[in-house]
Phi, psi and omega in degrees: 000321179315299191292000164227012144352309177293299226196133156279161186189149186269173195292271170004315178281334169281308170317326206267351182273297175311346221223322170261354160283330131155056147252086179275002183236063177234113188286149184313288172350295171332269198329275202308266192337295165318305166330288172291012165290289185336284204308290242269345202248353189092352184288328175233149170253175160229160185205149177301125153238152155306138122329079173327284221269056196131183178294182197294160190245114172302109161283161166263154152186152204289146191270196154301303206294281177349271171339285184338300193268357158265006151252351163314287216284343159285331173308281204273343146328311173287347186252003167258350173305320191252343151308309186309325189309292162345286191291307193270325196246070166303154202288148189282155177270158221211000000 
C-alpha cells in the first residue's frame, strides 16, 4: 500500500517500484494476489486508462480505508522496529 501512497500505478509499475526498492525476487503472482485482496478488503479502487504502447492499463489506488489502514500497519511497525531496537542494540552497563 505504501508504494501507491503517493501516487497510482498499474500493476507493473507497482511491481517494478517494488523491484527498486530492493525486493528483486518478488514474483508476479505475489504483487497481483495482493492486489486483489487489498481491492476485495476495500483498501484499494481501481479504474481503466487507454494505453500509448498496448492494451488499456488497470491503475490502482488507496481508497480511505487504505490510507487508514497503512498508517495501523505503520504504527506498529514502528513499535516492534523499536522493541527490536531494544533488544539487538541494548544500552552498554556502565
Amino acid at each position: 500500500m505504501r508504494v501507491l501512497a503517493d501516487e497510482d500505478a498499474y500493476g507493473y509499475e507497482i511491481l517494478h517500484r517494488l523491484r527498486r526498492a530492493g525486493f528483486e525476487e518478488l514474483g508476479d503472482a505475489t504483487v497481483y494476489g495482493t492486489l486483489r485482496r487489498l481491492y476485495k478488503a476495500g483498501h484499494l479502487s481501481t479504474y481503466v486508462m487507454p494505453s500509448d504502447a498496448g492494451p488499456h492499463r488497470k491503475y490502482y489506488a488507496l481508497t480511505e480505508s487504505g490510507r487508514a489502514r497503512l498508517l495501523q500497519m505503520r504504527e506498529a511497525w514502528e513499535d516492534v522496529s523499536a522493541k527490536m531496537r531494544a533488544l539487538l542494540d541494548p544500552p552498554e552497563k556502565g
